[in-house]
MILO-133899 format. One record per residue (C-alpha): residue number from 1; residue in three letters; z, x, y. Coordinates in pm, 1 decimal, m for minus. Layout:
! residues N
{i=NUM aa=ALA z=Z x=X y=Y} $
...
//
This chain:
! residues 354
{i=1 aa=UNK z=0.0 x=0.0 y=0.0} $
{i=2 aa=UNK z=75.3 x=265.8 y=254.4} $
{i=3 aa=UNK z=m241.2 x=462.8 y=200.7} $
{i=4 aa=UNK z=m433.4 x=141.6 y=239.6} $
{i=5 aa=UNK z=m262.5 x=103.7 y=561.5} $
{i=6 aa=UNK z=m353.7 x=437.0 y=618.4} $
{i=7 aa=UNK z=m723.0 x=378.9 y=567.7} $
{i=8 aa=UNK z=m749.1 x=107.9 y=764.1} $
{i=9 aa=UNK z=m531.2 x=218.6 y=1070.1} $
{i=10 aa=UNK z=m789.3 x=542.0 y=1037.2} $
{i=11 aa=UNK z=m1096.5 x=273.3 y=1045.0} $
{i=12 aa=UNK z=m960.4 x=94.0 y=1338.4} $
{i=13 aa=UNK z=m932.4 x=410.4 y=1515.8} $
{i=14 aa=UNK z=m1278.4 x=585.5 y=1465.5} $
{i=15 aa=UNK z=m1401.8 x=199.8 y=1577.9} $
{i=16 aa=UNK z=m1214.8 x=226.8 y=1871.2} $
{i=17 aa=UNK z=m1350.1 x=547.6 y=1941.4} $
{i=18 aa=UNK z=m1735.4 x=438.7 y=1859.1} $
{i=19 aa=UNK z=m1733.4 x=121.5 y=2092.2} $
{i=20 aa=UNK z=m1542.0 x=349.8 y=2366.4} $
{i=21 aa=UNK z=m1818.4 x=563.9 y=2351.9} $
{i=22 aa=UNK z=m2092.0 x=366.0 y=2577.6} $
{i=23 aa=UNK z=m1814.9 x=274.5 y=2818.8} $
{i=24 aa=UNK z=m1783.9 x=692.8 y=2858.5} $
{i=25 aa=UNK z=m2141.3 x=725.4 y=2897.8} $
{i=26 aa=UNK z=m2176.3 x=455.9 y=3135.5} $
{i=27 aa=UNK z=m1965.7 x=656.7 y=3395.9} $
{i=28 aa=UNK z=m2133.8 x=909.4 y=3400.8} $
{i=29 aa=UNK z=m2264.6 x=901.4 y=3788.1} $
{i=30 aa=UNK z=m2561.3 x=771.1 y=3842.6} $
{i=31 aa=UNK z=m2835.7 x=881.6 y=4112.4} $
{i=32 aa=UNK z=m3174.1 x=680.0 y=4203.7} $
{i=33 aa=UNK z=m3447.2 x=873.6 y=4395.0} $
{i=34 aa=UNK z=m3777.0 x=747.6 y=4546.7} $
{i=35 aa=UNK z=m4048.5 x=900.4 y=4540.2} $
{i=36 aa=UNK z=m4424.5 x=856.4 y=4622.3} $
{i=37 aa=UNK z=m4751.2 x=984.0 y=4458.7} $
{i=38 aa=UNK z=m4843.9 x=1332.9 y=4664.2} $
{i=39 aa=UNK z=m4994.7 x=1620.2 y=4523.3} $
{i=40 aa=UNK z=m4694.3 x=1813.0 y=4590.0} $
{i=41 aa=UNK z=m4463.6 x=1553.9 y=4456.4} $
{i=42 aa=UNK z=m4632.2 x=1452.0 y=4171.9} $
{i=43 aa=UNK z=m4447.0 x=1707.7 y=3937.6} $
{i=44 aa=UNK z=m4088.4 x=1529.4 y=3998.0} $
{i=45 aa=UNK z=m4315.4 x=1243.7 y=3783.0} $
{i=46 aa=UNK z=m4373.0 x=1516.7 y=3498.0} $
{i=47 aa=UNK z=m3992.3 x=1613.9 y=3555.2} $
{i=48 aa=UNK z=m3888.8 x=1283.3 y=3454.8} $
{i=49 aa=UNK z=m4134.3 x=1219.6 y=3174.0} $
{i=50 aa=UNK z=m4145.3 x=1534.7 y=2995.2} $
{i=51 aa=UNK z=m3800.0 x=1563.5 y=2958.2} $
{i=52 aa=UNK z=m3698.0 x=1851.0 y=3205.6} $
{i=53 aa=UNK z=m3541.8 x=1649.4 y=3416.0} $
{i=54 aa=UNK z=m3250.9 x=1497.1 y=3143.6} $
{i=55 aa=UNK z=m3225.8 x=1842.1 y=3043.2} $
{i=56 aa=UNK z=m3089.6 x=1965.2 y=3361.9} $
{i=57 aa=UNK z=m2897.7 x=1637.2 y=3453.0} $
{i=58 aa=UNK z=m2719.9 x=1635.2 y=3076.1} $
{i=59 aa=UNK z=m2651.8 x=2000.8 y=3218.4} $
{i=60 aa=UNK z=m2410.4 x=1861.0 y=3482.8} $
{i=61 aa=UNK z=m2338.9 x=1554.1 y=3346.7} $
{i=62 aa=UNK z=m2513.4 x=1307.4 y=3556.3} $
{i=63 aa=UNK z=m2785.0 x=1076.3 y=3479.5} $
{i=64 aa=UNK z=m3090.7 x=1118.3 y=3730.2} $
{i=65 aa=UNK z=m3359.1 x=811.5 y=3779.6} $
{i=66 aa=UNK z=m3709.7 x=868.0 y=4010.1} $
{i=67 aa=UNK z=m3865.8 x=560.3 y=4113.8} $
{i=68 aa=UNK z=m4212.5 x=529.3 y=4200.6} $
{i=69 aa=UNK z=m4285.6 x=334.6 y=4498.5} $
{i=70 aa=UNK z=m4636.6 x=284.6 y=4577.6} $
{i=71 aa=UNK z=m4618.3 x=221.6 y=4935.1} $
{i=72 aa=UNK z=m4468.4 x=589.3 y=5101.3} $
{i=73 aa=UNK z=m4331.9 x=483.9 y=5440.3} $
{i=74 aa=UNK z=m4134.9 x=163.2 y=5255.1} $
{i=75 aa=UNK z=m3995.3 x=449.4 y=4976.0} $
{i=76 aa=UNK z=m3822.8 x=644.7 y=5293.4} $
{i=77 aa=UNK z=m3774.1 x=323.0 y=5460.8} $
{i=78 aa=UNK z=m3565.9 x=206.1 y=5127.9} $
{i=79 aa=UNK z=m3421.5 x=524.0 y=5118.9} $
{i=80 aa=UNK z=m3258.4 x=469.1 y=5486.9} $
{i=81 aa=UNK z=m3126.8 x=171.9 y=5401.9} $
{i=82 aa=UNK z=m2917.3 x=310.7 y=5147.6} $
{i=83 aa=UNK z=m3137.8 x=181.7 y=4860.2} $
{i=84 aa=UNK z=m3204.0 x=548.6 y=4733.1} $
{i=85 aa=UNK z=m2970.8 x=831.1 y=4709.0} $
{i=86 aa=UNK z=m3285.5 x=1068.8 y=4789.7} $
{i=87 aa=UNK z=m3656.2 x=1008.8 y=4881.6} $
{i=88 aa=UNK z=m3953.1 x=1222.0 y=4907.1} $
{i=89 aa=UNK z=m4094.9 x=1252.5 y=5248.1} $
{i=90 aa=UNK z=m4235.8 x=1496.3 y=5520.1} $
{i=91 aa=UNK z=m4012.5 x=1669.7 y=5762.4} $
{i=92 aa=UNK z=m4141.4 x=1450.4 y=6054.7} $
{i=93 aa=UNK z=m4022.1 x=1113.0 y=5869.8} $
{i=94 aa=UNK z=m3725.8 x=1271.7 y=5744.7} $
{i=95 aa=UNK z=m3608.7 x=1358.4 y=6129.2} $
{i=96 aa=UNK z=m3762.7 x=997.1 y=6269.3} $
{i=97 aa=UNK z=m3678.5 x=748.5 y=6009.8} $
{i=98 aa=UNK z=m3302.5 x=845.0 y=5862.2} $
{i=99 aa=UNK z=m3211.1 x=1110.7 y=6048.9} $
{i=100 aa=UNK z=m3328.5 x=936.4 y=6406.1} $
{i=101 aa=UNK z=m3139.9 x=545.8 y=6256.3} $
{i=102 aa=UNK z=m2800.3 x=765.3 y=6163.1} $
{i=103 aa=UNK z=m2815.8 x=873.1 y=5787.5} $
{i=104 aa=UNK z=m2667.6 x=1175.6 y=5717.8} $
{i=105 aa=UNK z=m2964.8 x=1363.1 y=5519.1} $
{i=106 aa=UNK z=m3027.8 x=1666.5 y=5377.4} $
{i=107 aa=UNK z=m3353.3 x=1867.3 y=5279.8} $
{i=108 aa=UNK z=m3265.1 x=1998.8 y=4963.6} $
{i=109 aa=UNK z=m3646.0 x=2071.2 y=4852.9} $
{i=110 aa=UNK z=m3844.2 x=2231.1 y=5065.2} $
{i=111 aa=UNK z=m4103.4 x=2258.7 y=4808.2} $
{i=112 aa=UNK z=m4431.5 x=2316.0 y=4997.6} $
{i=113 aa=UNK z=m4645.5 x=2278.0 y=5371.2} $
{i=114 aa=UNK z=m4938.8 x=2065.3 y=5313.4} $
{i=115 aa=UNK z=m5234.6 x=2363.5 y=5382.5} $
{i=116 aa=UNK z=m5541.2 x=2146.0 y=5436.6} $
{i=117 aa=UNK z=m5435.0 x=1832.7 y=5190.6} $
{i=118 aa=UNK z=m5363.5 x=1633.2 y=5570.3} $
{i=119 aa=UNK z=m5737.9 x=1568.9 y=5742.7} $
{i=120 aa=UNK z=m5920.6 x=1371.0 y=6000.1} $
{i=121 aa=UNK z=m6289.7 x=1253.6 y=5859.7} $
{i=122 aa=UNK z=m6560.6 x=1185.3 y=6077.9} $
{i=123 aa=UNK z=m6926.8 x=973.4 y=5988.8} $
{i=124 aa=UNK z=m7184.8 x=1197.0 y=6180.2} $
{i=125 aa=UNK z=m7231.5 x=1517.3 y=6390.8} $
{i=126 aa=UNK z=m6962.4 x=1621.3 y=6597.8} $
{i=127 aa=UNK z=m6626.9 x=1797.2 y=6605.7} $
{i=128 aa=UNK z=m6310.5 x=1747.9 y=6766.0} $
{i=129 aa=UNK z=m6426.9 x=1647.5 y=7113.2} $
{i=130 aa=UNK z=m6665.3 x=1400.7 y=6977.0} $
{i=131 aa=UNK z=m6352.8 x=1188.5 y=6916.8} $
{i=132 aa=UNK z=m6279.3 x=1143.3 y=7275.8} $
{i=133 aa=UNK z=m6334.6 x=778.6 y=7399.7} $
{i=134 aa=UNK z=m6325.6 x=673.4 y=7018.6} $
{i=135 aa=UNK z=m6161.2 x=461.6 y=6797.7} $
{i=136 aa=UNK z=m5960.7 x=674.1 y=6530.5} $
{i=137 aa=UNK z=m5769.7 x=495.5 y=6191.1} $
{i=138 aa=UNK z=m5464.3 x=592.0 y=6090.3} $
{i=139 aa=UNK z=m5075.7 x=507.7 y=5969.9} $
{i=140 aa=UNK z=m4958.4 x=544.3 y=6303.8} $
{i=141 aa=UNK z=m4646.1 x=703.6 y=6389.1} $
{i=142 aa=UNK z=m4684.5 x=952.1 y=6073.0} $
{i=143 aa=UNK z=m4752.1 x=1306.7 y=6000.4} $
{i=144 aa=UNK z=m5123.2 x=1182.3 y=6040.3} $
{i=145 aa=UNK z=m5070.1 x=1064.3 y=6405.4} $
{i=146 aa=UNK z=m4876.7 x=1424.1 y=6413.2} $
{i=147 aa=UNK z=m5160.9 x=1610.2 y=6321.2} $
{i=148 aa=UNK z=m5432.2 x=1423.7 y=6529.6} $
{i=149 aa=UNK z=m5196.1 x=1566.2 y=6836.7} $
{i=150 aa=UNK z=m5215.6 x=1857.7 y=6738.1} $
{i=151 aa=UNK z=m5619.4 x=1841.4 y=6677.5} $
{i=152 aa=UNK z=m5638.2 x=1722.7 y=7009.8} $
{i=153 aa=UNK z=m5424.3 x=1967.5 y=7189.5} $
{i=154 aa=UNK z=m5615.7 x=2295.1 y=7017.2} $
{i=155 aa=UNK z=m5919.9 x=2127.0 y=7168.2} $
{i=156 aa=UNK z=m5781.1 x=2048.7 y=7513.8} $
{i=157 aa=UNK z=m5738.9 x=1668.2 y=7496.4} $
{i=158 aa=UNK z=m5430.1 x=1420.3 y=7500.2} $
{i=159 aa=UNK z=m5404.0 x=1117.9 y=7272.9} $
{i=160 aa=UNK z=m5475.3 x=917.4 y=7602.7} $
{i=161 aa=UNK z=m5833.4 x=1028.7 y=7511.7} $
{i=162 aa=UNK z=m5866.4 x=846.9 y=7196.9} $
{i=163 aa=UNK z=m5745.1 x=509.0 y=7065.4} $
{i=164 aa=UNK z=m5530.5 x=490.9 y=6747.8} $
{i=165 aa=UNK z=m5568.4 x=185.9 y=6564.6} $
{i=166 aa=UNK z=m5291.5 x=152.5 y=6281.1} $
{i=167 aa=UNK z=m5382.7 x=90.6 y=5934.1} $
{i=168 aa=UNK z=m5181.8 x=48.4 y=5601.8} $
{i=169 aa=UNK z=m5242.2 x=406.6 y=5386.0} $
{i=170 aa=UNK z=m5365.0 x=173.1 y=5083.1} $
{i=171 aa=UNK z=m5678.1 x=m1.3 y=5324.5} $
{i=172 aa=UNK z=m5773.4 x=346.9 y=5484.3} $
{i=173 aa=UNK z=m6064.8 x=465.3 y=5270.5} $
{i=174 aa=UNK z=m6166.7 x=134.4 y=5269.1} $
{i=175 aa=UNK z=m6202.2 x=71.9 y=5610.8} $
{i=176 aa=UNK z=m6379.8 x=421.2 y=5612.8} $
{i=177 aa=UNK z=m6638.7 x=274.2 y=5416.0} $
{i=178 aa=UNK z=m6730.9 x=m16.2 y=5663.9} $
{i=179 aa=UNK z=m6972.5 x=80.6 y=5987.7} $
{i=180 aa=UNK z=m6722.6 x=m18.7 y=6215.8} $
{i=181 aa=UNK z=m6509.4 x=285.9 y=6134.3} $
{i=182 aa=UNK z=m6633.8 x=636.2 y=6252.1} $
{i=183 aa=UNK z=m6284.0 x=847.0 y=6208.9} $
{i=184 aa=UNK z=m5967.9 x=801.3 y=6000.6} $
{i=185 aa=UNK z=m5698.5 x=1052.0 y=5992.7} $
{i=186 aa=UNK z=m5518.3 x=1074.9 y=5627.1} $
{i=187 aa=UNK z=m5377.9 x=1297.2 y=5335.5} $
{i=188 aa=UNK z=m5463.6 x=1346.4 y=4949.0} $
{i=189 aa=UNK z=m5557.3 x=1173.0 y=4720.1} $
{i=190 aa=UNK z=m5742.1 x=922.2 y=4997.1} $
{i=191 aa=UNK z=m5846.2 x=1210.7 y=5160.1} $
{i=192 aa=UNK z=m6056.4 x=1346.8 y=4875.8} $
{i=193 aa=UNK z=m6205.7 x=971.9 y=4823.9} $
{i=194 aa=UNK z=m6278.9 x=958.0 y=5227.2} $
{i=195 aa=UNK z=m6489.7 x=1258.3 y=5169.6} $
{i=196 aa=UNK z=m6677.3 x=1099.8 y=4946.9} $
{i=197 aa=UNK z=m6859.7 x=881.9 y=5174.1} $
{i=198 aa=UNK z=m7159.7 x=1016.9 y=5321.8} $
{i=199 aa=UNK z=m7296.5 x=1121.6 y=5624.6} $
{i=200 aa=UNK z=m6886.4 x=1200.4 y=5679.7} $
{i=201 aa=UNK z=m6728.6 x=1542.7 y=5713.2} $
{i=202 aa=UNK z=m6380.2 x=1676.5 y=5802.5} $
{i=203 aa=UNK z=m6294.6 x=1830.9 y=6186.0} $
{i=204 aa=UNK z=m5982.8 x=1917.7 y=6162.4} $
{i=205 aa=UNK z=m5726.0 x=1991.9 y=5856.6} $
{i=206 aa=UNK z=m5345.3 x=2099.1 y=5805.3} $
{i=207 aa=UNK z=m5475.7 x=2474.4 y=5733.8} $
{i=208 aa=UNK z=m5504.0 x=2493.3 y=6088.7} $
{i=209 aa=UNK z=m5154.5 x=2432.9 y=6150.5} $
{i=210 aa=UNK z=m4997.5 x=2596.4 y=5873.8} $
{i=211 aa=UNK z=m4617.3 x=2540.6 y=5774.7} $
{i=212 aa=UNK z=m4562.6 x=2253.0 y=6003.5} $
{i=213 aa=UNK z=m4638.6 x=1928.8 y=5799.7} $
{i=214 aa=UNK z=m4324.9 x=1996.7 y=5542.8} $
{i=215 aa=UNK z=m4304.9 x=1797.5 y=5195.2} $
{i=216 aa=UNK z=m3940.3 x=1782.2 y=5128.2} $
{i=217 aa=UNK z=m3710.6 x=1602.5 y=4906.0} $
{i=218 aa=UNK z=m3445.1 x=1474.9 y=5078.3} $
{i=219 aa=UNK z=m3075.2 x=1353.1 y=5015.2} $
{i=220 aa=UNK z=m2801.7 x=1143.7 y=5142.5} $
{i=221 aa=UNK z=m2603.4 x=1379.4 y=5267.8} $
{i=222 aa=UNK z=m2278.7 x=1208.5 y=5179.7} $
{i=223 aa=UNK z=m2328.2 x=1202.4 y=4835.7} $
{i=224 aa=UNK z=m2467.5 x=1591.9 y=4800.5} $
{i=225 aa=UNK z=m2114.8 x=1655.2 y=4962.7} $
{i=226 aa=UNK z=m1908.6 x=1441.7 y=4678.5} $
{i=227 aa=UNK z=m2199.3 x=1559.7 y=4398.7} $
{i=228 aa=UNK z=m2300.7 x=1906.9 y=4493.9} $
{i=229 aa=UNK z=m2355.2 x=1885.4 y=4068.3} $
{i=230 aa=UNK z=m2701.5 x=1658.3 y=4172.8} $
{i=231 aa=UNK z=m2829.7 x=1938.3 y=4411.1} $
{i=232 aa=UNK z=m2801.6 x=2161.3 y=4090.8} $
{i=233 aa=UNK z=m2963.1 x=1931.2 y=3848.4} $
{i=234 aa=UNK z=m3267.7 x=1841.6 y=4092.4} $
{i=235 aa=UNK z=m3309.1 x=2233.1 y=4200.6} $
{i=236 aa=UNK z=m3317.0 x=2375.8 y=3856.5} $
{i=237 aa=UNK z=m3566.6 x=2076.5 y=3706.1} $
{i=238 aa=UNK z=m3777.8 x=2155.9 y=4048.9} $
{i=239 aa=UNK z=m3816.7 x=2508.0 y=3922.2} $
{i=240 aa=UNK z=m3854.1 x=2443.6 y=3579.5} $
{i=241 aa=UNK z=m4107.0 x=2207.9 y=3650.9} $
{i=242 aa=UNK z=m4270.8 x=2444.7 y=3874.5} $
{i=243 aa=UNK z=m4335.7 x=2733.1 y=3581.4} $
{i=244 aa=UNK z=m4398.5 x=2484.7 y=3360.1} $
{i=245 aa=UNK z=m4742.7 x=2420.3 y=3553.5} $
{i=246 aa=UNK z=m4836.4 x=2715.4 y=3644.6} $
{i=247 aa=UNK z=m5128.2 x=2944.6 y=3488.9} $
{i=248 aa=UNK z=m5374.8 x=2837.6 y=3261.1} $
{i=249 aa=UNK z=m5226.2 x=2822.2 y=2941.2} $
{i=250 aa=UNK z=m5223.7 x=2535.1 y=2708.9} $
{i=251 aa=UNK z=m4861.3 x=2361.4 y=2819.9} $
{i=252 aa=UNK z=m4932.2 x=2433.3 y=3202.3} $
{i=253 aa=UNK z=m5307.4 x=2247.1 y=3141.1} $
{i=254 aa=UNK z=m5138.3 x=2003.9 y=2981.0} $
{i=255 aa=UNK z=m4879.8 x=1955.8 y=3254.4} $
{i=256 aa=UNK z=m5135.4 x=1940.7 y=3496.5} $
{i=257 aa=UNK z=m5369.3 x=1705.8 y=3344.4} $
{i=258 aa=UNK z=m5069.4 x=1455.2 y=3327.4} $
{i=259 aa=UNK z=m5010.1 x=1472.5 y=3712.4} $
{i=260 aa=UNK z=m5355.9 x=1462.5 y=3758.6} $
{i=261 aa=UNK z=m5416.3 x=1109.1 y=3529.9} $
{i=262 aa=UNK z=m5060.2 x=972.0 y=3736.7} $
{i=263 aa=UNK z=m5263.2 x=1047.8 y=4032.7} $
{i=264 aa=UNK z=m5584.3 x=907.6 y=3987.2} $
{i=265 aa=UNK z=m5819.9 x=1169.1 y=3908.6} $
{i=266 aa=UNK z=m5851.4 x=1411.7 y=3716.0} $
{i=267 aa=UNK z=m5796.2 x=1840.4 y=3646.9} $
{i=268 aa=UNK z=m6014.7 x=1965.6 y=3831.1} $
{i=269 aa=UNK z=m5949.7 x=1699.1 y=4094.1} $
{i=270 aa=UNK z=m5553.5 x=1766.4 y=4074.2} $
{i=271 aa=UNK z=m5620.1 x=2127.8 y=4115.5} $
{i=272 aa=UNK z=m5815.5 x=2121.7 y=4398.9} $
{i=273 aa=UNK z=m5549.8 x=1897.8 y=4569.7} $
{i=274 aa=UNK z=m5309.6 x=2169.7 y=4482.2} $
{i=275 aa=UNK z=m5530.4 x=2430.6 y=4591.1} $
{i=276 aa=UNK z=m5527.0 x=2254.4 y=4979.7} $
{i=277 aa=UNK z=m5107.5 x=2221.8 y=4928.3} $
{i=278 aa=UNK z=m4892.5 x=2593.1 y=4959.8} $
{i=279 aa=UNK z=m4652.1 x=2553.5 y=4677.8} $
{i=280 aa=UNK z=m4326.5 x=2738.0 y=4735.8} $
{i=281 aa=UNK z=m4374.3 x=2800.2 y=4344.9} $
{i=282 aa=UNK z=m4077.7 x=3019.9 y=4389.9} $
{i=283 aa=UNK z=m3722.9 x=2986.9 y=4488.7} $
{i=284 aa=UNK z=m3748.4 x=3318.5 y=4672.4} $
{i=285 aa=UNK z=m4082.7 x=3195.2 y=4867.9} $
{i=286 aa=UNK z=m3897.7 x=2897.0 y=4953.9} $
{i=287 aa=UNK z=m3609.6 x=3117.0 y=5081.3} $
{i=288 aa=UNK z=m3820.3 x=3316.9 y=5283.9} $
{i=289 aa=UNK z=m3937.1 x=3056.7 y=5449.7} $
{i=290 aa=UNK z=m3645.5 x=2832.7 y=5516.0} $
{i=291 aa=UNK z=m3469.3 x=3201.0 y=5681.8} $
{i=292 aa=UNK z=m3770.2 x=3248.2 y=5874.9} $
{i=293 aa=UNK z=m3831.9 x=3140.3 y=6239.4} $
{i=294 aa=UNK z=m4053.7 x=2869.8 y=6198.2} $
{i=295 aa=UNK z=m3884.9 x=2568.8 y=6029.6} $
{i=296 aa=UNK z=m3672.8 x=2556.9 y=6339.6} $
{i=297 aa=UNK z=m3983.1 x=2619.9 y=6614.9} $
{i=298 aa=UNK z=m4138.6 x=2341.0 y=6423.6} $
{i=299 aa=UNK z=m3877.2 x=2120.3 y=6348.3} $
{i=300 aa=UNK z=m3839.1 x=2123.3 y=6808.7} $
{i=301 aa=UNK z=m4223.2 x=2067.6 y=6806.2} $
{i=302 aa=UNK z=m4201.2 x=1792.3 y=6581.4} $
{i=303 aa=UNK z=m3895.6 x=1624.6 y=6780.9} $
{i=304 aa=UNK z=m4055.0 x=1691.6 y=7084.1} $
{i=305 aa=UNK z=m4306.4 x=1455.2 y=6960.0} $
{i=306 aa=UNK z=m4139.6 x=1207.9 y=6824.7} $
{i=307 aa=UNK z=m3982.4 x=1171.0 y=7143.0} $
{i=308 aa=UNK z=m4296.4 x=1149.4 y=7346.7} $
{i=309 aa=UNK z=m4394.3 x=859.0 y=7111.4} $
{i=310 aa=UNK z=m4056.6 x=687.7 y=7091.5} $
{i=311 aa=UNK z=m4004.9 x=768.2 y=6748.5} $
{i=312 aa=UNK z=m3612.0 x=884.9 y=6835.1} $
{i=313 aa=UNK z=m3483.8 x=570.6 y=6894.2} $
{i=314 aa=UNK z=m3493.4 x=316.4 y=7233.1} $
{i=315 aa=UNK z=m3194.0 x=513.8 y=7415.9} $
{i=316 aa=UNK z=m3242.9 x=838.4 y=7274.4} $
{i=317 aa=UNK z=m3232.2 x=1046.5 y=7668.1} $
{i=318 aa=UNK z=m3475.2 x=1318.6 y=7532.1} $
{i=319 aa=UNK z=m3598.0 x=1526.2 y=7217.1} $
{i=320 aa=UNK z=m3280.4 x=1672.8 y=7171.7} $
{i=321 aa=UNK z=m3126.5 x=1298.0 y=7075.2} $
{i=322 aa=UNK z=m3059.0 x=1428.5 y=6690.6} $
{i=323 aa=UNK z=m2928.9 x=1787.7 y=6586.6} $
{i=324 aa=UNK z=m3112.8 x=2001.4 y=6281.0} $
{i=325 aa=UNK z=m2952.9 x=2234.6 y=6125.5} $
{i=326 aa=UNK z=m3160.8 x=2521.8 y=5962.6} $
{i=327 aa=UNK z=m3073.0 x=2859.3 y=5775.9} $
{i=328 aa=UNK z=m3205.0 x=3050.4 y=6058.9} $
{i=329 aa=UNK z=m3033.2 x=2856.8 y=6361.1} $
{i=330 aa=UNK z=m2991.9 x=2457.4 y=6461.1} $
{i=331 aa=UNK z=m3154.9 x=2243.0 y=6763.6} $
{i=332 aa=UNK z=m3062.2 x=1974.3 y=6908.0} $
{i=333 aa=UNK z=m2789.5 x=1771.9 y=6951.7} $
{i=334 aa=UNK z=m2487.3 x=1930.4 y=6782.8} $
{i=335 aa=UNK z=m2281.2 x=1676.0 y=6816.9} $
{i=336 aa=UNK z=m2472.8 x=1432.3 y=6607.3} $
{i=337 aa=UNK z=m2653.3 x=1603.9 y=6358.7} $
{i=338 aa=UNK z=m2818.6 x=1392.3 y=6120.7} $
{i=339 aa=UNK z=m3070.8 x=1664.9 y=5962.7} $
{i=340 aa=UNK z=m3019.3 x=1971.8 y=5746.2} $
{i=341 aa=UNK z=m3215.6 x=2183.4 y=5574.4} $
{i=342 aa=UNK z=m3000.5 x=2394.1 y=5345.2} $
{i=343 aa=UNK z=m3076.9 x=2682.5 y=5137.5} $
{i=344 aa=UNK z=m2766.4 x=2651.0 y=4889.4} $
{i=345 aa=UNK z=m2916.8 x=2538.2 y=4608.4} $
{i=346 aa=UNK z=m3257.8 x=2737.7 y=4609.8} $
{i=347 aa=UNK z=m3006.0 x=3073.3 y=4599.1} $
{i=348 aa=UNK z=m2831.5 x=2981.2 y=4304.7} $
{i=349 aa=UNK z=m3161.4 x=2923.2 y=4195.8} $
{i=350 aa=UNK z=m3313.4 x=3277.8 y=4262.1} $
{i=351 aa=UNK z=m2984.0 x=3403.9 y=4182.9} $
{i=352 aa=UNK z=m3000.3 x=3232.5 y=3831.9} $
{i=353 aa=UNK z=m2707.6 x=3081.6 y=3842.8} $
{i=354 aa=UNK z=m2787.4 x=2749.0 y=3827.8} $
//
């Protein structure tokens, strides 16, 4: 009788301890991060799928979920309203859309500058110049609008000389294709489908401003703070991800063929998007440029016209408004800084001690 007692006080326990077991893996902290198809982003989707991304999360002991959503400015306008714990976006909507409506963020991936992947297309001869007096299509108040600015000012002109008419990322190529639309400003992969249509040619690309149209993955802050263990998991998979695609080898091909297919075309489509996109492929590049000069020069130039165009908020006084911090020195206001870029987690990374 007692060693049936036994047996069955020893059942009731190792049944205890198998039903306890989801309840344990269920607290295991949970983080949800936007993201948007990009050349340069599209490897957090082969992060998740091939299993490189649970690797390093089971590494810390968190589980980590990207969500794709297919419209970009509602992913970082989800993310803002506290629907995300991270997003990807550019530095210009990290600083105007979080940053500029009061969430704490932080760049924890500076993982490339787009190097001729952002473009303005235009049906017939001309260059630059020939846009003034015209009509020009773009996502307004973007990187796009950003680099049309920038277009204009290498060639002398304003954005008083040309008329932006705002149009949804998804109808651009579209409207491209119609007579009525001579010039669209836009970014792979619509770029590379805009340049299919003939008589049409680009004028001006993001190689001509390198390093200032920044891909980034960004975080709340807040919760990098409480969960430095996230910053970690994401910076390591980032990496991993990174060699995992790189060369010509059988597993990198294969990598590459799956962002490729994600995006919508196909190798040698995918590749040539990556050739227009400067991967920080290591953490070291990516250190070298985050200590260097120009994230903060930039980061003023991009403020500077986001204030111009009211992007900083209805009372913000001037570009100043919202304080960046950067490895190599802070602007802005420093008593309400909103953006960081930090380079913690990409030296543990070249370190190895992730």
């Amino acid at each position: 009788m007692f060693k049936a007692c036994q047996r069955l006080l020893s059942c009731a326990l190792c049944l205890a301890a198998l039903l306890s077991q989801p309840a344990l893996a269920a607290t295991k902290p949970t983080f949800k991060i936007a993201w948007s198809i990009y050349a340069g982003w599209m490897p957090w989707d082969f992060a998740q799928q091939s299993g490189i991304l649970k690797k390093w999360a089971d590494k810390y002991g968190i589980n980590i979920q990207f969500v794709q959503v297919n419209d970009y400015i509602e992913s970082v306008n989800q993310y803002t309203a506290g629907g995300f714990d991270g997003c990807t976006m550019t530095n210009m909507d990290a600083l105007t859309l979080p940053a500029t409506g009061g969430v704490d963020s932080t760049a924890l991936i500076v993982g490339d500058y787009s190097n001729g992947n952002d473009g303005i297309m235009l049906k017939g001869a001309g260059d630059v110049k020939s846009l003034k007096g015209q009509s020009i299509n773009l996502v307004q108040l973007s990187v796009s609008e950003y680099l049309l600015a920038r277009a204009l000012e290498k060639s002398g002109m304003t954005e008083k000389d040309v008329t932006v008419v705002n149009t949804a990322d998804a109808d651009l190529v579209a409207a491209f294709g119609t007579p009525a639309v001579k010039s669209i400003v836009t970014w792979n992969p619509l770029l590379a489908e805009a340049k299919k249509q003939p008589d049409s040619h680009e004028i001006f690309s993001s190689a001509q401003i390198p390093g200032e149209i920044l891909d980034l993955l960004v975080v709340n802050s807040t919760t990098l703070k409480a969960h430095p263990e996230l910053g970690k998991a994401l910076t390591g998979a980032w990496y991993d991800t990174l060699n995992a695609m790189k060369g010509n080898g059988p597993e990198a091909l294969k990598a590459r063929s799956f962002m490729a297919q994600e995006s919508g075309t196909d190798l040698k489509g995918f590749d040539d998007q990556l050739a227009a996109t400067y991967l920080f492929s290591t953490p070291k590049q990516a250190l070298d440029f985050m200590k260097g000069p120009q994230i903060k020069t930039t980061m003023q130039s991009v403020a500077e016209f986001s204030f111009k165009h009211g992007l900083l908020g209805e009372g913000a006084p001037d570009a100043t408004t919202v304080g960046i911090t950067t490895p190599s020195g802070n602007w802005g206001n420093p008593s309400n800084q909103k953006l960081h870029f930090t380079d913690t987690f990409v030296k543990l990374a070249a370190a190895n001690k992730l």
